[in-house]
C-alpha positions as a printed NumPy array, in Angstrom:
array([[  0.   ,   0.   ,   0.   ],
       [  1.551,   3.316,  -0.494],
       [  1.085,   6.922,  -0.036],
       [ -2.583,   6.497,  -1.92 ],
       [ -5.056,   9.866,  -1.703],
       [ -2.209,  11.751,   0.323],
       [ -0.526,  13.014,  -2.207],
       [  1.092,  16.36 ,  -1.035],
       [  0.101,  19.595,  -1.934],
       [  1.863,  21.633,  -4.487],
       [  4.045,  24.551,  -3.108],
       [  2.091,  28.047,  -3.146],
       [  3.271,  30.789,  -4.441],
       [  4.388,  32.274,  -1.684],
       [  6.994,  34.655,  -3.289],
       [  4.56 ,  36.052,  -5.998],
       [  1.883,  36.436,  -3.96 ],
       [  3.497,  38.318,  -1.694],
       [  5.054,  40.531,  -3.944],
       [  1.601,  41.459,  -4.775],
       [  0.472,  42.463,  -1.432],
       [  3.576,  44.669,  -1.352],
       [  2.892,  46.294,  -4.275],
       [ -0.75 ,  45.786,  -4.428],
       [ -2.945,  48.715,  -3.208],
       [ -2.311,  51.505,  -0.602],
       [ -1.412,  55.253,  -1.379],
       [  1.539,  56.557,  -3.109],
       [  3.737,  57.676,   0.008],
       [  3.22 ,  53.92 ,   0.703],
       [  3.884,  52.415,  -2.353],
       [  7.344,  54.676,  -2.344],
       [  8.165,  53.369,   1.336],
       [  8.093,  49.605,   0.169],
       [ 10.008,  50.703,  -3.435],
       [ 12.705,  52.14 ,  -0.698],
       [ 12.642,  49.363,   1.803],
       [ 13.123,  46.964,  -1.584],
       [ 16.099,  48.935,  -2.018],
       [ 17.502,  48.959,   0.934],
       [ 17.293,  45.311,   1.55 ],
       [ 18.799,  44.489,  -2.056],
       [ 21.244,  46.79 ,  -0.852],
       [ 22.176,  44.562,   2.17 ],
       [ 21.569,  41.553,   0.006],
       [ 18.71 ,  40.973,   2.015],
       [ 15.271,  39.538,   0.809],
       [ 12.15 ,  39.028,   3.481],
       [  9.877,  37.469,   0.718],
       [ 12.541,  34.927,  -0.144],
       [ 13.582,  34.163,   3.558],
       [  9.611,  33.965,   4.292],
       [  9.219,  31.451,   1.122],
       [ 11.652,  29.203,   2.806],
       [ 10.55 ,  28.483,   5.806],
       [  6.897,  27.954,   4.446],
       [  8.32 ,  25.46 ,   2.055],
       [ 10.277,  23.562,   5.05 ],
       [  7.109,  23.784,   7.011],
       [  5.269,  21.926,   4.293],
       [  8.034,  19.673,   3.941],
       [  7.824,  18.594,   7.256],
       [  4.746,  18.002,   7.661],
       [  4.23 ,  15.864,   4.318],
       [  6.934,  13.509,   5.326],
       [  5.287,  13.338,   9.06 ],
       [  2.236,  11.947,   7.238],
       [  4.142,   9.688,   4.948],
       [  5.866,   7.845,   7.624],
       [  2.726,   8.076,   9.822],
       [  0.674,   6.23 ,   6.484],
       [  3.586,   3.832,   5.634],
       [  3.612,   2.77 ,   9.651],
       [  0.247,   2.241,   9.897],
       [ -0.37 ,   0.348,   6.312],
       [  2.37 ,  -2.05 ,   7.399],
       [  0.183,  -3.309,  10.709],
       [ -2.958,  -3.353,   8.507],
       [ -1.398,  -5.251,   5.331],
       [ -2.875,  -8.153,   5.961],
       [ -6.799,  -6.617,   6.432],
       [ -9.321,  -4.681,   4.672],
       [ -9.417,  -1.816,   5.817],
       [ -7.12 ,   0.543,   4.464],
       [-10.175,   2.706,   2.839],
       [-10.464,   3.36 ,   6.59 ],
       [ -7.107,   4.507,   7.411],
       [ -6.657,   6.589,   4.164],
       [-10.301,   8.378,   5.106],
       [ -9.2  ,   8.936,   8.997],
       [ -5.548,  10.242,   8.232],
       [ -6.881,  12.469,   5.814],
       [ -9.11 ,  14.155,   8.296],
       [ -6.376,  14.651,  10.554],
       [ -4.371,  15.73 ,   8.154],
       [ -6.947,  18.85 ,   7.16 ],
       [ -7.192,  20.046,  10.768],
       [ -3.685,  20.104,  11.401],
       [ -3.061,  21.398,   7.66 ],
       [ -5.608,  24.136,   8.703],
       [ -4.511,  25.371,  11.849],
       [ -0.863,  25.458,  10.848],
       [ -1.972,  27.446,   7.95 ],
       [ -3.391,  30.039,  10.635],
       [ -0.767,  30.28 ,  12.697],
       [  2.032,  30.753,   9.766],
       [ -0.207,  33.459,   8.155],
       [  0.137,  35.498,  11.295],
       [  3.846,  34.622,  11.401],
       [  4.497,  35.719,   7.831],
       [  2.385,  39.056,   9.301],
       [  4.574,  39.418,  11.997],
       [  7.861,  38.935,  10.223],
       [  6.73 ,  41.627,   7.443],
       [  5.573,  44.334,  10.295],
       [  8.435,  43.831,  12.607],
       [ 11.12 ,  42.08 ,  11.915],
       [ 11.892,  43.73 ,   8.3  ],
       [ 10.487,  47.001,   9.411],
       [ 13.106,  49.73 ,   8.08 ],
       [ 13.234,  52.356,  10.723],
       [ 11.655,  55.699,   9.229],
       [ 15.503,  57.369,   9.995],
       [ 17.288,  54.845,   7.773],
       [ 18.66 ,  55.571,   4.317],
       [ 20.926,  54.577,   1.895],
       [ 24.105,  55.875,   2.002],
       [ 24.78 ,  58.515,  -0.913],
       [ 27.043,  57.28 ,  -3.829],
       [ 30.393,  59.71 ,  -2.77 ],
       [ 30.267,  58.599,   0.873],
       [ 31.478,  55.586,   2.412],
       [ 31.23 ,  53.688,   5.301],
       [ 35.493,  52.878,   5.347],
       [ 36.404,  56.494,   5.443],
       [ 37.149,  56.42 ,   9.744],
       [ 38.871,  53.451,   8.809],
       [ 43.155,  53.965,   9.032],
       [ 45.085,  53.732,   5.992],
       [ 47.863,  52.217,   7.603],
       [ 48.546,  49.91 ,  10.508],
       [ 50.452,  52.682,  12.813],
       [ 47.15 ,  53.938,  13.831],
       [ 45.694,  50.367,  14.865],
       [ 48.971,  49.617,  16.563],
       [ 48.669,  52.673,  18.276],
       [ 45.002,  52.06 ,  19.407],
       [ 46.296,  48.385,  20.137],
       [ 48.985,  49.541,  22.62 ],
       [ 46.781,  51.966,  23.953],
       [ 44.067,  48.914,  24.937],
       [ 46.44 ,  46.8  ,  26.012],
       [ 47.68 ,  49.292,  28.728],
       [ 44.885,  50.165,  29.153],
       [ 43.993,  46.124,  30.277],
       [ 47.06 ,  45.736,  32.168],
       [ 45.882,  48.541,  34.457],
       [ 42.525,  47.514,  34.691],
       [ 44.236,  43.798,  35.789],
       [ 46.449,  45.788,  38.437],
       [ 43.127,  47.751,  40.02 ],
       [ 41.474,  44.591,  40.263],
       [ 44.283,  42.548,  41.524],
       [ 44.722,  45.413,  44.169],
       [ 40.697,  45.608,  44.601],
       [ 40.763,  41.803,  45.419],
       [ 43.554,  41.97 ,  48.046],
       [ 41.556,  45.09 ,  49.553],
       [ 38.001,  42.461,  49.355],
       [ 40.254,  39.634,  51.253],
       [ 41.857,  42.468,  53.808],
       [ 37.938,  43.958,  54.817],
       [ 36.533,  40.177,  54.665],
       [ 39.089,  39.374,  57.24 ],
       [ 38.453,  42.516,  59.507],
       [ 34.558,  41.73 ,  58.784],
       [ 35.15 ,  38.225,  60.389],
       [ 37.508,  39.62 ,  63.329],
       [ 34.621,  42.766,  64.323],
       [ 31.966,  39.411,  63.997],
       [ 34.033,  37.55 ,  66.471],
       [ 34.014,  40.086,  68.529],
       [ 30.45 ,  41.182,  68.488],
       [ 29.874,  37.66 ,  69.055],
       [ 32.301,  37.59 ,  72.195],
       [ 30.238,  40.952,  73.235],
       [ 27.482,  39.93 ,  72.816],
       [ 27.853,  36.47 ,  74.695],
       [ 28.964,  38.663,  77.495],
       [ 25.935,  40.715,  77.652],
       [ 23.698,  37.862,  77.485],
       [ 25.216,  36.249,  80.795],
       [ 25.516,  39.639,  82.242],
       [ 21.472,  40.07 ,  81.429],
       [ 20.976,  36.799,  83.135],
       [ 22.734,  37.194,  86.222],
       [ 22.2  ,  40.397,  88.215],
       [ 24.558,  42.983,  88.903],
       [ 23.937,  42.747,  92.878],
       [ 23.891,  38.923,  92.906],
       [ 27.24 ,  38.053,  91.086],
       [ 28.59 ,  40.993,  93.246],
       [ 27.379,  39.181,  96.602],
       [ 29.062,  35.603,  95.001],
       [ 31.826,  37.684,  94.194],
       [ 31.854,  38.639,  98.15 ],
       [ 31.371,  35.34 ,  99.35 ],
       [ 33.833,  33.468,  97.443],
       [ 36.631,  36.377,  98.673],
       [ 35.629,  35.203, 102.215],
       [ 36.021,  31.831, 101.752],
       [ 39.347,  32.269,  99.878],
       [ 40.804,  34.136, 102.971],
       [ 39.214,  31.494, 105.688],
       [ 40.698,  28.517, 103.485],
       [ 44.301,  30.797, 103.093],
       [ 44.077,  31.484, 107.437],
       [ 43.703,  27.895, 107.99 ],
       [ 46.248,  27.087, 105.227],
       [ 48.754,  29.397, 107.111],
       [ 47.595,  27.722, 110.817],
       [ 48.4  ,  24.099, 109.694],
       [ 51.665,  25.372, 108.153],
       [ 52.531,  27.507, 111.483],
       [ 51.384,  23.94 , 113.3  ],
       [ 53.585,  21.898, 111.069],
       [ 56.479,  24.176, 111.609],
       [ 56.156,  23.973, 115.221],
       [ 56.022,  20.526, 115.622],
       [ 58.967,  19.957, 113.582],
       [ 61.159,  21.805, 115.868],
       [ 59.907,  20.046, 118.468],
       [ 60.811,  16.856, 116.711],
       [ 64.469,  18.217, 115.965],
       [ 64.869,  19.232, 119.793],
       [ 63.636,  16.445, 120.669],
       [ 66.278,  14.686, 119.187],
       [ 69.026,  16.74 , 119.962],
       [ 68.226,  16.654, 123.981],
       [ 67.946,  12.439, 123.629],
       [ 71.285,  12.708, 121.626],
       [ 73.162,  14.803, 124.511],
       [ 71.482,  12.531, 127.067],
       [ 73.389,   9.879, 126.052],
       [ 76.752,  11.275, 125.798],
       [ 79.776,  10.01 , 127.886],
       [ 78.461,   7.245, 129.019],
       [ 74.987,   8.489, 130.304],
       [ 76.063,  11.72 , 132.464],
       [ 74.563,  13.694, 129.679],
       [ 75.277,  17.276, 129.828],
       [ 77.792,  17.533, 132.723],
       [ 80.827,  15.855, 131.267],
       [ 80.439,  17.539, 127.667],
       [ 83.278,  19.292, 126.46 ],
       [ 83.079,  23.   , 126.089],
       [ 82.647,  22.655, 121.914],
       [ 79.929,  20.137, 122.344],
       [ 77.898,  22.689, 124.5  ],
       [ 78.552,  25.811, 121.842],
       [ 77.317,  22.738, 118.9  ],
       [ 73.973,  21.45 , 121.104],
       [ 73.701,  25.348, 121.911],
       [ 73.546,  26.05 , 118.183],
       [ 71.664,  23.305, 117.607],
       [ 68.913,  24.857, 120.075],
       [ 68.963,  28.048, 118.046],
       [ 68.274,  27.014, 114.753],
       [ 65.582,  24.68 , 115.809]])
């Protein structure tokens, strides 16, 4: 089975037809604004009507071969049954409503395109035949190397400002982060100072001083204590050491330098 009734429609006319609507009707004044807008498209070798054409004619394009693979799909899964009559009558509806609204749609598109997008602005002309659009343009190369010097220093200072405006970013970032620390330490701060009272952490503050100096007088007293009773311990000793000199008698047969040694012995305990 092939394509059958859906043969495709013959390209319209696009180009001719729209040269008539250009040239077709309207006043003189008109008439001599599309004769210059002509012009000045030729000029740019530019042509709407042509560039309009084209797509109309790849629009159709794609839409017949849509519908031919669509067909030749379909007529392979019915081959074997009758009822291709069917298929041909139901794809050819569909084909008319989509064929119709696309029609629609790409009118107002070829509209569109005419009004706006190859509108020549009303202050737009063609240049006159003595002028020229390369006459600011440098007969030699000095001038461009000039202009390319010039915009090269030009970069290499703009590089140096913004390698000198990035170090100047990083040095306020940092001071941003050291004035957030310390808000943050201020702040903590001021938060336990609202939760505690002013006359309560000064009456702790009073308290713990008189503790400190209790604990720092008894500190001192069991040092003084220690102290004492180590000297008691050395003189102690010394006494039980002279006791037993010469042979018992203790103190009366020491020698004259023994006394002076147990006498400084006494002292310095």
């Amino acid at each position: 089975m092939g394509w059958g009734n859906f043969k495709r429609k013959e390209k319209k006319g696009k180009e001719m037809e729209m040269e008539m609507e250009m040239e077709g009707g309207g006043s003189g004044s008109k008439k001599r604004e599309r004769e210059e807008a002509e012009a000045i498209f030729e000029w740019l070798d530019l042509s709407p009507k042509l560039f309009i054409n084209e797509v109309l004619n790849i629009v159709d394009d794609l839409l017949h071969d849509a519908f031919n693979f669509f067909i030749q799909e379909a007529s392979s899964v019915l081959l074997k049954t009758d009822r291709s009559p069917e298929l041909n009558k139901g794809v050819a509806y569909i084909r008319d409503l989509i064929q119709s609204t696309l029609d629609q749609r790409m009118e107002k598109w070829e509209e569109y395109c005419l009004r706006f997008c190859f509108h020549v602005p009303e202050a737009f002309s063609l240049p006159k035949p003595n002028e020229s659009f390369g006459e600011d343009i440098p007969d030699t190369g000095t001038e461009l190397d000039a202009k390319l010097k010039l915009l090269r220093d030009e970069l290499t200072l703009v590089g140096k400002e913004s390698a000198e405006l990035g170090r100047e970013l990083h040095a306020l970032e940092r001071q941003s982060l050291s004035s957030n620390q310390s808000a943050g330490s201020i702040d903590e701060a001021l938060q336990l100072y609202k939760k505690h009272d002013a006359t309560q952490m000064f009456q702790e503050l009073t308290t713990m001083a008189s503790e400190f100096r209790s604990k720092l007088g008894n500190l001192k007293r069991r040092r003084m204590e220690e102290i004492q009773c180590d000297r008691a311990e050395r003189l102690h000793l010394v006494l039980g050491d002279a006791l037993r000199m010469h042979r018992g008698n203790g103190l009366f047969n020491a020698k004259l330098e023994e006394l002076e040694e147990f006498l400084d012995e006494i002292n310095t305990s």
